[in-house]
TIVO-2410 file (N, C-alpha, C; in nm, 3 decimals):
# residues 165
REC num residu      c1      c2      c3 atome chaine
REC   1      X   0.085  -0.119   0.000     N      A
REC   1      X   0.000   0.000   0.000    CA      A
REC   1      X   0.089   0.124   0.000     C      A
REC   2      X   0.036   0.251  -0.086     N      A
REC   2      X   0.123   0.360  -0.092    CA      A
REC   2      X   0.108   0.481   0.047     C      A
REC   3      X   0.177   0.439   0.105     N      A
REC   3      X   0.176   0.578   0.260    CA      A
REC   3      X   0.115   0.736   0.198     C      A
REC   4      X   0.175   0.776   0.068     N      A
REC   4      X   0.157   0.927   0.053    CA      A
REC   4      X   0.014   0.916   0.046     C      A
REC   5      X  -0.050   0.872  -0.028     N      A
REC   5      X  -0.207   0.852  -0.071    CA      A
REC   5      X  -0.285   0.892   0.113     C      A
REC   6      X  -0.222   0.811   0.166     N      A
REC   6      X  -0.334   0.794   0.316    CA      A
REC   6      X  -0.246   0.985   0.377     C      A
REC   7      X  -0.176   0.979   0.403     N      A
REC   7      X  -0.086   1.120   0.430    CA      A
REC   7      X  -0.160   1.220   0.350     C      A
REC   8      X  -0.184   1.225   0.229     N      A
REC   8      X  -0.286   1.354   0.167    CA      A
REC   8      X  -0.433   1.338   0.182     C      A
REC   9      X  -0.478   1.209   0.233     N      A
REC   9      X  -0.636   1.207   0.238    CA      A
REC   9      X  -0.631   1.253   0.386     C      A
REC  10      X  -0.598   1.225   0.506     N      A
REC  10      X  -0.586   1.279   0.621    CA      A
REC  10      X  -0.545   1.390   0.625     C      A
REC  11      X  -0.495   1.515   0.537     N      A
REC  11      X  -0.498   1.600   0.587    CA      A
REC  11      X  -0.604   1.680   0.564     C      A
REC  12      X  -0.660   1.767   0.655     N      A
REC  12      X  -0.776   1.867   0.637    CA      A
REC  12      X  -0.781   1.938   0.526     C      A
REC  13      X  -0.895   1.936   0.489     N      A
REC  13      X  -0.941   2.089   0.384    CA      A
REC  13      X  -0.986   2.193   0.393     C      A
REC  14      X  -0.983   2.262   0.333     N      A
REC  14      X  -1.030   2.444   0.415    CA      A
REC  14      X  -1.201   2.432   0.462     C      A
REC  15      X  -1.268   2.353   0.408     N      A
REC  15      X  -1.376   2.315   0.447    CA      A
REC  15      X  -1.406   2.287   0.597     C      A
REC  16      X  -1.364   2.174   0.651     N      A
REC  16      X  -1.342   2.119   0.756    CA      A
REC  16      X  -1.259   2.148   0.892     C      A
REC  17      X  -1.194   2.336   0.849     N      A
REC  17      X  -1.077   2.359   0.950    CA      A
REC  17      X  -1.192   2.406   1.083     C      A
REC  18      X  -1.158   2.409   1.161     N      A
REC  18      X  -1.209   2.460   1.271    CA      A
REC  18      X  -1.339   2.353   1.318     C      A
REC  19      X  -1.358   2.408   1.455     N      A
REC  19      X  -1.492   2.328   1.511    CA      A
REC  19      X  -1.631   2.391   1.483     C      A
REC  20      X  -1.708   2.349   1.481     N      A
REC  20      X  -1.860   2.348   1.460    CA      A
REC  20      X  -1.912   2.466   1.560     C      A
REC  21      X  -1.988   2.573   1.564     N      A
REC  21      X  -2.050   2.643   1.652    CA      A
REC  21      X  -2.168   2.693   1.637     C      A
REC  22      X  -2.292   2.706   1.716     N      A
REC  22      X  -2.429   2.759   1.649    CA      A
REC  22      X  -2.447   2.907   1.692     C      A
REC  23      X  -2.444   2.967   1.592     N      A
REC  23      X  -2.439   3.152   1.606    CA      A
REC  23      X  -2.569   3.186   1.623     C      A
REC  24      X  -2.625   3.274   1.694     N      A
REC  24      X  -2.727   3.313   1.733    CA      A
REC  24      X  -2.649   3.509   1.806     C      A
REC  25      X  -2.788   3.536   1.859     N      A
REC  25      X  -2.816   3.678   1.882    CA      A
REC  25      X  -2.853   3.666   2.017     C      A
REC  26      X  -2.744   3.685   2.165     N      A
REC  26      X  -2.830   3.680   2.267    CA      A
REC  26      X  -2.922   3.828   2.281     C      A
REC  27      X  -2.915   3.921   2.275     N      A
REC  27      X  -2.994   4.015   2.223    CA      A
REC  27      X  -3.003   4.078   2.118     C      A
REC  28      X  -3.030   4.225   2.130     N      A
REC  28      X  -3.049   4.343   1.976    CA      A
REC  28      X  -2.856   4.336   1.960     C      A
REC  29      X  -2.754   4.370   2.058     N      A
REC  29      X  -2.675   4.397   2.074    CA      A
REC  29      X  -2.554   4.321   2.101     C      A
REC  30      X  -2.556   4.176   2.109     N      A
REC  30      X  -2.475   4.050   2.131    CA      A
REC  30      X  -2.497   3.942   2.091     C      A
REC  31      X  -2.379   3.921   1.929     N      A
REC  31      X  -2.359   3.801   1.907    CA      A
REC  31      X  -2.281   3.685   1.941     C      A
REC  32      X  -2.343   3.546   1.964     N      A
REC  32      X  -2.258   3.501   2.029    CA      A
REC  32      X  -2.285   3.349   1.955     C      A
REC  33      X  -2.215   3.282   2.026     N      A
REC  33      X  -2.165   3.104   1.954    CA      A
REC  33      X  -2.192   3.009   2.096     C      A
REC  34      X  -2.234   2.902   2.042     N      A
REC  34      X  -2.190   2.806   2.152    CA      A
REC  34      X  -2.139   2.688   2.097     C      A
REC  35      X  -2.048   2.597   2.100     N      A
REC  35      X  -1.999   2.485   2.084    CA      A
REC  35      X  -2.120   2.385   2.031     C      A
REC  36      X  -2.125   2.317   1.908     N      A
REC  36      X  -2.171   2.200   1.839    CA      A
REC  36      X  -2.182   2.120   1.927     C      A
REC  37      X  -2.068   2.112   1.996     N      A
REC  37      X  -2.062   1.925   2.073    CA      A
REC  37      X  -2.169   1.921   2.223     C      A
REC  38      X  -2.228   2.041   2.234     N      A
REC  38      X  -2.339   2.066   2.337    CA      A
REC  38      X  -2.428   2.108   2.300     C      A
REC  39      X  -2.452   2.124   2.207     N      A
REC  39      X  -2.603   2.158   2.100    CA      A
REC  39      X  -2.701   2.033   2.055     C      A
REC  40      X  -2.791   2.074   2.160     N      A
REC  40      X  -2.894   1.906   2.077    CA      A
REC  40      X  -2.988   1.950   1.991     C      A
REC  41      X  -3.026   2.123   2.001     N      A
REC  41      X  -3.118   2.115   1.900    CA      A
REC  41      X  -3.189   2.295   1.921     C      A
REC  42      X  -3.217   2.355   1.794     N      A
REC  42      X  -3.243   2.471   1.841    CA      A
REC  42      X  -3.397   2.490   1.748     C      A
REC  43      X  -3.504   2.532   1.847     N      A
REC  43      X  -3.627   2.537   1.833    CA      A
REC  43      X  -3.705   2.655   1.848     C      A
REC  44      X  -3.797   2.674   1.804     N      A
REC  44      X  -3.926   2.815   1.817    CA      A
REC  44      X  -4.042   2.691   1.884     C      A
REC  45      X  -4.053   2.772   1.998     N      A
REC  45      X  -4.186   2.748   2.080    CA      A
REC  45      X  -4.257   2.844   2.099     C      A
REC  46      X  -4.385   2.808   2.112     N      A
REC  46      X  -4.474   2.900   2.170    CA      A
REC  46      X  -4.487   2.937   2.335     C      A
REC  47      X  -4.493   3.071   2.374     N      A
REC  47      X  -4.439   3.074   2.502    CA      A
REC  47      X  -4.547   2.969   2.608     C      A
REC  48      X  -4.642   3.009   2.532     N      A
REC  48      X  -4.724   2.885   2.636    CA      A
REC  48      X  -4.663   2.749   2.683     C      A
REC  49      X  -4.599   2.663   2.576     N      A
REC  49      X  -4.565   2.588   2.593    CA      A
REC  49      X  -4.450   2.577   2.735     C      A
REC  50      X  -4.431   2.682   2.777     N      A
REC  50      X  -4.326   2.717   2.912    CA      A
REC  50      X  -4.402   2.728   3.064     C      A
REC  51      X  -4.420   2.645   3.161     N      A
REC  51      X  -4.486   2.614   3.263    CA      A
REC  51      X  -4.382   2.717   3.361     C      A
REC  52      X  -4.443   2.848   3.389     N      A
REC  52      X  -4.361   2.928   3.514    CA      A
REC  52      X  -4.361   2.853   3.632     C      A
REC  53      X  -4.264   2.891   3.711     N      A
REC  53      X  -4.221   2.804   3.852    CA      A
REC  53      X  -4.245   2.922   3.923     C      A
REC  54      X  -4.310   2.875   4.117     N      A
REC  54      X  -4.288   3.006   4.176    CA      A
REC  54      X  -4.155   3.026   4.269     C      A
REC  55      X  -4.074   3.091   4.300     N      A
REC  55      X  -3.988   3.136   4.383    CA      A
REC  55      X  -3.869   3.073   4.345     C      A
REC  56      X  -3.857   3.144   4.171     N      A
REC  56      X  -3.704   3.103   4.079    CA      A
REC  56      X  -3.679   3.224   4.091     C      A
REC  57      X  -3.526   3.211   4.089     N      A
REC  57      X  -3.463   3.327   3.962    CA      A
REC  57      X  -3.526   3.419   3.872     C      A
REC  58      X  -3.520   3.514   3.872     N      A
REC  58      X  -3.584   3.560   3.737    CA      A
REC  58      X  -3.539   3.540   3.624     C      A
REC  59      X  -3.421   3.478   3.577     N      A
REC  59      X  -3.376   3.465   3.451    CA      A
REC  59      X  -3.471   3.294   3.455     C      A
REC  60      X  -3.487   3.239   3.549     N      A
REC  60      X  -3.535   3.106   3.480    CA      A
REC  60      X  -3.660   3.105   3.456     C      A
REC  61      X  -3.738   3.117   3.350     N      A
REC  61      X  -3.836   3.129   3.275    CA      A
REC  61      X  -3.965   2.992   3.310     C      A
REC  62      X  -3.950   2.914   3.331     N      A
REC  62      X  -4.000   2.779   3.398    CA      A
REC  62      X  -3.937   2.635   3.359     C      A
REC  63      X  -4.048   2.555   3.331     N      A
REC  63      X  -4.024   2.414   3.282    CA      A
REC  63      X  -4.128   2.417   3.175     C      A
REC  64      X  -4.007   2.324   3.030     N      A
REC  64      X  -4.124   2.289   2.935    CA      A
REC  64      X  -4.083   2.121   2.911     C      A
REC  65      X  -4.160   2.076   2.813     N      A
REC  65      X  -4.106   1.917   2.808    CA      A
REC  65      X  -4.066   1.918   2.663     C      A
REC  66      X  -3.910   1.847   2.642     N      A
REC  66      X  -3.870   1.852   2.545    CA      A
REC  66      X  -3.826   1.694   2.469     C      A
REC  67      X  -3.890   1.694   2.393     N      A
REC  67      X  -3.872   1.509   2.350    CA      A
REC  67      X  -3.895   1.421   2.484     C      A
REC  68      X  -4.029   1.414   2.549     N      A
REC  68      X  -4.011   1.324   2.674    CA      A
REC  68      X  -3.921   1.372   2.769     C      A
REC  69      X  -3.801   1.431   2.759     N      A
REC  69      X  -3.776   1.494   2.904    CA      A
REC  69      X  -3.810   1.666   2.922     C      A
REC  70      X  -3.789   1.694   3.047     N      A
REC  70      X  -3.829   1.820   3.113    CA      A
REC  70      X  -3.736   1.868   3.162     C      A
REC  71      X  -3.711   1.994   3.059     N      A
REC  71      X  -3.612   2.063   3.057    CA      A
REC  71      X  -3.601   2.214   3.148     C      A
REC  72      X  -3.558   2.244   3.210     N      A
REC  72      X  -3.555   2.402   3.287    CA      A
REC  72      X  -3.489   2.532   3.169     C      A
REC  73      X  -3.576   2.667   3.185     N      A
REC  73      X  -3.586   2.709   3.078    CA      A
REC  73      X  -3.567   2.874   3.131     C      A
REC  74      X  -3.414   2.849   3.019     N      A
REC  74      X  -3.331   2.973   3.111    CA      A
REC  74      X  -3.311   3.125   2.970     C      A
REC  75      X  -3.389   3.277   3.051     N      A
REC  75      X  -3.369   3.388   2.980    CA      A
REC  75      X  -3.230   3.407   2.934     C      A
REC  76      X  -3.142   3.377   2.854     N      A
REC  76      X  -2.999   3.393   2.877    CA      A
REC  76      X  -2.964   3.543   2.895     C      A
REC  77      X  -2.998   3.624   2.820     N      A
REC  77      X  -2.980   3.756   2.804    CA      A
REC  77      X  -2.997   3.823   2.964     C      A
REC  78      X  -3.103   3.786   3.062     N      A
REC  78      X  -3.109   3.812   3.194    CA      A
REC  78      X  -3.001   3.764   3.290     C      A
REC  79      X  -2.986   3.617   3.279     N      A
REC  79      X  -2.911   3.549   3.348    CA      A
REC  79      X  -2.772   3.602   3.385     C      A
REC  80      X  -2.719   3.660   3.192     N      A
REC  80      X  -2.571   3.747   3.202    CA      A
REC  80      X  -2.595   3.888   3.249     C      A
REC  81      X  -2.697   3.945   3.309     N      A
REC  81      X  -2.743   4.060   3.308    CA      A
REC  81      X  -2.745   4.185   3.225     C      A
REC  82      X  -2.775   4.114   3.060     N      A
REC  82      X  -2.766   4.197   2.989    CA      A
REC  82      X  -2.907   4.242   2.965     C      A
REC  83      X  -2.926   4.312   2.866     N      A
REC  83      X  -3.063   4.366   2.838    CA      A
REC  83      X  -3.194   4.231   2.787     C      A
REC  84      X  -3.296   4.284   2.869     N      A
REC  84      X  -3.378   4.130   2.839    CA      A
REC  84      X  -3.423   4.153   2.763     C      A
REC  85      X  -3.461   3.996   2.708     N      A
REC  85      X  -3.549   3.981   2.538    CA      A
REC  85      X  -3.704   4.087   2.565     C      A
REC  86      X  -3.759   4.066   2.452     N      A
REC  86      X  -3.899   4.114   2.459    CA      A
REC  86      X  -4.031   4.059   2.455     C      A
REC  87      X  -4.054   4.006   2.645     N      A
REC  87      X  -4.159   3.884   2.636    CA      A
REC  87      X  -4.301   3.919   2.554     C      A
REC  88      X  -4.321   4.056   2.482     N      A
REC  88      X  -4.425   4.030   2.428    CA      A
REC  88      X  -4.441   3.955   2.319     C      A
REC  89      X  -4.334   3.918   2.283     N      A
REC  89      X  -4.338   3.780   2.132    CA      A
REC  89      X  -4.414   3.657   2.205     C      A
REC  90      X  -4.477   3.612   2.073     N      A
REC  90      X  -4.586   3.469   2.120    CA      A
REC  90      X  -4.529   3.355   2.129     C      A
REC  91      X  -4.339   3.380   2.048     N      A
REC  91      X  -4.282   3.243   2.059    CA      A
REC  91      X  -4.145   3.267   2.107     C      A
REC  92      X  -4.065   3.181   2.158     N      A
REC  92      X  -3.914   3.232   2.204    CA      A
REC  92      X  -3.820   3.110   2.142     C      A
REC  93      X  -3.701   3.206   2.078     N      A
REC  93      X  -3.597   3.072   2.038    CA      A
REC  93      X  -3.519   3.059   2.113     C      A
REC  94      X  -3.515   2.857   2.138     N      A
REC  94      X  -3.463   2.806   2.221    CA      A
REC  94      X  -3.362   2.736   2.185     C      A
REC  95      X  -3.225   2.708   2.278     N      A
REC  95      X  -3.122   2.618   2.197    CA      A
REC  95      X  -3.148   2.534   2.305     C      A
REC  96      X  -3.143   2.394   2.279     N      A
REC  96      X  -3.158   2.328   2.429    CA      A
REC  96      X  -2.984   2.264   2.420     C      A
REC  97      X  -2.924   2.261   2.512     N      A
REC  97      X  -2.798   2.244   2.579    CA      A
REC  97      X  -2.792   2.100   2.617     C      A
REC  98      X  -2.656   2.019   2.587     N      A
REC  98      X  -2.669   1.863   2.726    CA      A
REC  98      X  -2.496   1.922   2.712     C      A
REC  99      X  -2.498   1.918   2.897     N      A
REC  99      X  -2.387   1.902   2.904    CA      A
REC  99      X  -2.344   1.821   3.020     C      A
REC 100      X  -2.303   1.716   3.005     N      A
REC 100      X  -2.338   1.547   3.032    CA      A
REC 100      X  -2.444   1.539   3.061     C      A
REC 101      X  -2.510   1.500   3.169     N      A
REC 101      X  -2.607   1.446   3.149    CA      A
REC 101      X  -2.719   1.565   3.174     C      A
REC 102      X  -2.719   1.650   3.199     N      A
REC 102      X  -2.789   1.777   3.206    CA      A
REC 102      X  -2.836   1.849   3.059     C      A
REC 103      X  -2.980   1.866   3.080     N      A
REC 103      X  -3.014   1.932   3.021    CA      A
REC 103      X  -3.064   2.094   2.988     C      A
REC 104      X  -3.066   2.182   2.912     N      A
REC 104      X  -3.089   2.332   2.990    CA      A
REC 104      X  -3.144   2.364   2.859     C      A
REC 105      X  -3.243   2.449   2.830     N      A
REC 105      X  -3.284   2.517   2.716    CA      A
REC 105      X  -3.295   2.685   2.783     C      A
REC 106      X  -3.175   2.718   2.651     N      A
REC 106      X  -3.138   2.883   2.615    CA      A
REC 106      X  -3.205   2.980   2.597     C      A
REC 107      X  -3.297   3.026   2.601     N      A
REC 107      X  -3.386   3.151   2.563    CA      A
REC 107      X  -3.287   3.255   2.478     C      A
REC 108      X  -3.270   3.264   2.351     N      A
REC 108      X  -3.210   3.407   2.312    CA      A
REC 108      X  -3.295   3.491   2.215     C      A
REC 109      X  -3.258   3.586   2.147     N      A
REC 109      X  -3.315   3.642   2.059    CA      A
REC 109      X  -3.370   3.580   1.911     C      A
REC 110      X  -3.211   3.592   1.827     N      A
REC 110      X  -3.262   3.491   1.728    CA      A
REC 110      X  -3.149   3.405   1.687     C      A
REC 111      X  -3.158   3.304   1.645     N      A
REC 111      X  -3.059   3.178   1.599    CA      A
REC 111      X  -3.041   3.213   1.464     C      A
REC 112      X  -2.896   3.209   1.435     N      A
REC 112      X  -2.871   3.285   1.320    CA      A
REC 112      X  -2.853   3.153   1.217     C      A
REC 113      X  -2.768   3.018   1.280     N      A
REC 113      X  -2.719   2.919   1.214    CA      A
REC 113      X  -2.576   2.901   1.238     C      A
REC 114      X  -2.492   2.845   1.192     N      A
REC 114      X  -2.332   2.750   1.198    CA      A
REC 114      X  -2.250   2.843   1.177     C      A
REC 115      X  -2.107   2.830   1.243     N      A
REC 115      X  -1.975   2.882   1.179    CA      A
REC 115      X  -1.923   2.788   1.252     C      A
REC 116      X  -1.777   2.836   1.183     N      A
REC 116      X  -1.652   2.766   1.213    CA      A
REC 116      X  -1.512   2.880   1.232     C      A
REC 117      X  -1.436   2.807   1.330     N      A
REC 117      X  -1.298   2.841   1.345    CA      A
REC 117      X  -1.248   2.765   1.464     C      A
REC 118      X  -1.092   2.818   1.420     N      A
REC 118      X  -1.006   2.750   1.511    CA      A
REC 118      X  -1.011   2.772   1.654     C      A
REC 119      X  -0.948   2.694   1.741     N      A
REC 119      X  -0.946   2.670   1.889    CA      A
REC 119      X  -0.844   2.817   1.912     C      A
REC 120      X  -0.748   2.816   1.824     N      A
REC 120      X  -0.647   2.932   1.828    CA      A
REC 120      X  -0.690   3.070   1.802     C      A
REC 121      X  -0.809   3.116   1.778     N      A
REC 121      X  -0.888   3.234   1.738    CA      A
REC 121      X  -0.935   3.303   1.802     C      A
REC 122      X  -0.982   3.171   1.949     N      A
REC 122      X  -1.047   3.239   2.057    CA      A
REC 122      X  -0.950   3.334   2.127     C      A
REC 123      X  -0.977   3.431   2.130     N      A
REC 123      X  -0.943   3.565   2.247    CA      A
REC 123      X  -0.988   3.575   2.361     C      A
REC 124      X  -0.896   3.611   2.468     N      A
REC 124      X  -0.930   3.669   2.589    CA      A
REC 124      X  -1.042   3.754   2.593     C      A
REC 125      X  -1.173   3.737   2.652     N      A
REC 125      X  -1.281   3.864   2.679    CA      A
REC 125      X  -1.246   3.953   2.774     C      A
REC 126      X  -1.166   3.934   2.835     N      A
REC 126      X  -1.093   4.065   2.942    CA      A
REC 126      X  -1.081   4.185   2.891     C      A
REC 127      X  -1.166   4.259   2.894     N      A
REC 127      X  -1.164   4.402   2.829    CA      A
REC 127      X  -1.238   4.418   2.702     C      A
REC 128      X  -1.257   4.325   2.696     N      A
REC 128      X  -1.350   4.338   2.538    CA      A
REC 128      X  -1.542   4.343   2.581     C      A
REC 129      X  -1.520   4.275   2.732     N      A
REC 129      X  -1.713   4.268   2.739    CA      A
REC 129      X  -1.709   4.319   2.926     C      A
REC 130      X  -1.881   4.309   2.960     N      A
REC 130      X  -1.851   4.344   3.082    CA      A
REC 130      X  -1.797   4.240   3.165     C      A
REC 131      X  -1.725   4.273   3.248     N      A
REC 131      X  -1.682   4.172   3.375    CA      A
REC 131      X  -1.840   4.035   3.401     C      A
REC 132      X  -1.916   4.089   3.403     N      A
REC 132      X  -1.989   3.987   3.488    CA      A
REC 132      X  -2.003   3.854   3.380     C      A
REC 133      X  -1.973   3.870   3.243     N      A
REC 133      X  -2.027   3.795   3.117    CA      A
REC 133      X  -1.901   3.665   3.122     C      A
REC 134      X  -1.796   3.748   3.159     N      A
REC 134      X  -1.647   3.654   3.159    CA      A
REC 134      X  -1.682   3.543   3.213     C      A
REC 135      X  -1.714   3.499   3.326     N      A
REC 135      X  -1.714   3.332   3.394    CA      A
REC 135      X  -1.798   3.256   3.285     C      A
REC 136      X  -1.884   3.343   3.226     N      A
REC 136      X  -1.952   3.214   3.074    CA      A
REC 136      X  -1.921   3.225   2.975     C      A
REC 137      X  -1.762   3.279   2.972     N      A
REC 137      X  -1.721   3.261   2.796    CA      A
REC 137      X  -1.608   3.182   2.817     C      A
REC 138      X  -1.591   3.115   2.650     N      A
REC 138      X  -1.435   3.122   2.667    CA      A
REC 138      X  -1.357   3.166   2.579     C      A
REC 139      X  -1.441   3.305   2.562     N      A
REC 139      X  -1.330   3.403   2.487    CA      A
REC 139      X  -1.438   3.425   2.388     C      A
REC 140      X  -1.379   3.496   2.304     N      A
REC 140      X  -1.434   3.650   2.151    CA      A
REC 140      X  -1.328   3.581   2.065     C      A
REC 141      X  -1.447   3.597   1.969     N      A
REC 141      X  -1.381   3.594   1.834    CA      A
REC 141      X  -1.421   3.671   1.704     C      A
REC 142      X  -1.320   3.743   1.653     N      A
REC 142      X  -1.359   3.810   1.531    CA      A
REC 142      X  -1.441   3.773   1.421     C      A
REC 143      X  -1.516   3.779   1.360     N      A
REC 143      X  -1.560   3.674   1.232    CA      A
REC 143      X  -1.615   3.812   1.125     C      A
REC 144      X  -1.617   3.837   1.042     N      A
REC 144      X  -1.651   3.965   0.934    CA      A
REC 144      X  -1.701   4.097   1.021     C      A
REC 145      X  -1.547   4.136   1.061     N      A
REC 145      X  -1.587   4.237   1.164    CA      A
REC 145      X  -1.678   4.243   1.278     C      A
REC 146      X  -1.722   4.161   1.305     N      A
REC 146      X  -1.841   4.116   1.467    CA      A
REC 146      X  -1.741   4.060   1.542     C      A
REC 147      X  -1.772   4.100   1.630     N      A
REC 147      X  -1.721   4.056   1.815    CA      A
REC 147      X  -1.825   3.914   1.828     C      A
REC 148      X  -1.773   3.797   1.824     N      A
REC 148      X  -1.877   3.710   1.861    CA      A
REC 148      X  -1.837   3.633   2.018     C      A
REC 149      X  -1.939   3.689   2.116     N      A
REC 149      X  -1.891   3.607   2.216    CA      A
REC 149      X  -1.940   3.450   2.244     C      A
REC 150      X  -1.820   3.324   2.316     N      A
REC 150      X  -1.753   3.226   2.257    CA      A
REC 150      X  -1.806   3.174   2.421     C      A
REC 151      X  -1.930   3.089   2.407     N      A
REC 151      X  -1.973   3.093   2.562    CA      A
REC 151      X  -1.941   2.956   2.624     C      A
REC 152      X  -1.899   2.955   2.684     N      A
REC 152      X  -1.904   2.829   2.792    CA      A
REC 152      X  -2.010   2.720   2.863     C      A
REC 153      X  -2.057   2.698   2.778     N      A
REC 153      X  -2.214   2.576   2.796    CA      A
REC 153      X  -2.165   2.500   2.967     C      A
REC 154      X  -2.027   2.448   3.006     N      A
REC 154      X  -2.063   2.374   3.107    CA      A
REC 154      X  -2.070   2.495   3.214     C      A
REC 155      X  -1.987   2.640   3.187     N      A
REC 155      X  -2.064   2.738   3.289    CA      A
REC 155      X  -2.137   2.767   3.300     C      A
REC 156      X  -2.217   2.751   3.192     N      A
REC 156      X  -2.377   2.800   3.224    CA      A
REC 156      X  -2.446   2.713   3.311     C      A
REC 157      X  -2.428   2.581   3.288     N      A
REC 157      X  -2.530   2.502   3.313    CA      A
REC 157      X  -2.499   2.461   3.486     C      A
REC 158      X  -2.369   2.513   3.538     N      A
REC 158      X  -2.283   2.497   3.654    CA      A
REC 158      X  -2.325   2.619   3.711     C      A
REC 159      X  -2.403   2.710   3.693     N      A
REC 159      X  -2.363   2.841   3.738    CA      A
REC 159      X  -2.425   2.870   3.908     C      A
REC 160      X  -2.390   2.912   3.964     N      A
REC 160      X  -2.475   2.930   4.133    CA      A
REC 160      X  -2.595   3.029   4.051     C      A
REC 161      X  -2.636   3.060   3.989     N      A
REC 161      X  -2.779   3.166   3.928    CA      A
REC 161      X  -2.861   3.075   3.930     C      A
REC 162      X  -2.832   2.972   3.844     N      A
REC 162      X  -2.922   2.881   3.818    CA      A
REC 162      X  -2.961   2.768   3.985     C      A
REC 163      X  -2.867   2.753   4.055     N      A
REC 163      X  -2.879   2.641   4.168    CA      A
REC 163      X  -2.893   2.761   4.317     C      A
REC 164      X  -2.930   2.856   4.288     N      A
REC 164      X  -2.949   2.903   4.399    CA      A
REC 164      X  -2.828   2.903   4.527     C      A
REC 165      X  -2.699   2.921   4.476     N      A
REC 165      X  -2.623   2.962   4.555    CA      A
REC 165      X  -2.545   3.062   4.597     C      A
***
């Protein structure tokens, strides 16, 4: 068997460089990404479909049921204490999250769809966003002139906001 043949099919194509990320809008004013490999699925519900809880958080929006399980259903835009969505819409887009065995569905503005880049791209958010946003990123990245912030799915889903601590 010829070695070069397997040596040029293994190497990457410009297609395939970088990891998978789903771009969305946590508000009017912040774009941001979260990692593919924690993305199970991003949906439009009707807000009804969201059962409020009493004596949560205000960023946690309630419980809805998602494929047979029951998922907790978090404002993201509140949570980071940025400017909140606008509950008078009849439906809210949701990314629902597993990060192991946990499940969490995202509340953001709007889901834009996929990009890609390298692990080496990500930037320090230190100075680039407010302090409080930093513990759920892991880092900014440039992409056609946009600041896209680069969020941290197992901080979110770890966070004392959400567990009441």
């Amino acid at each position: 068997m010829n070695n070069s043949k397997i040596t040029l099919a293994a190497k990457p194509t410009d297609q395939n460089l970088g990891d998978g990320y789903l771009r969305f809008q946590l508000n009017k004013l912040a774009p941001a990404v979260l990692p593919m490999r924690y993305t199970q699925e991003a949906i439009v519900v009707p807000v009804e479909s969201i059962t409020s809880m009493p004596n949560m958080p205000s960023c946690i929006l309630g419980l809805m049921n998602w494929r047979s399980h029951i998922v907790w259903v978090v404002d993201l835009p509140r949570m980071f204490n940025l400017e909140s969505l606008d509950h008078r819409f009849h439906q809210f887009n949701i990314i629902i999250i597993r990060v192991e065995s946990l499940l969490l569905g995202l509340v953001v503005q709007e889901i834009k769809g996929t990009t890609k880049f390298m692990p080496d791209e990500i930037r320090s958010p230190v100075g680039q966003v407010a302090s409080s946003l930093v513990p759920y990123l892991r880092g900014c990245v440039v992409q056609q002139k946009e600041v896209l912030l680069v969020l941290d799915a197992q901080a979110i889903v770890q966070s004392s906001i959400l567990h009441g601590n």
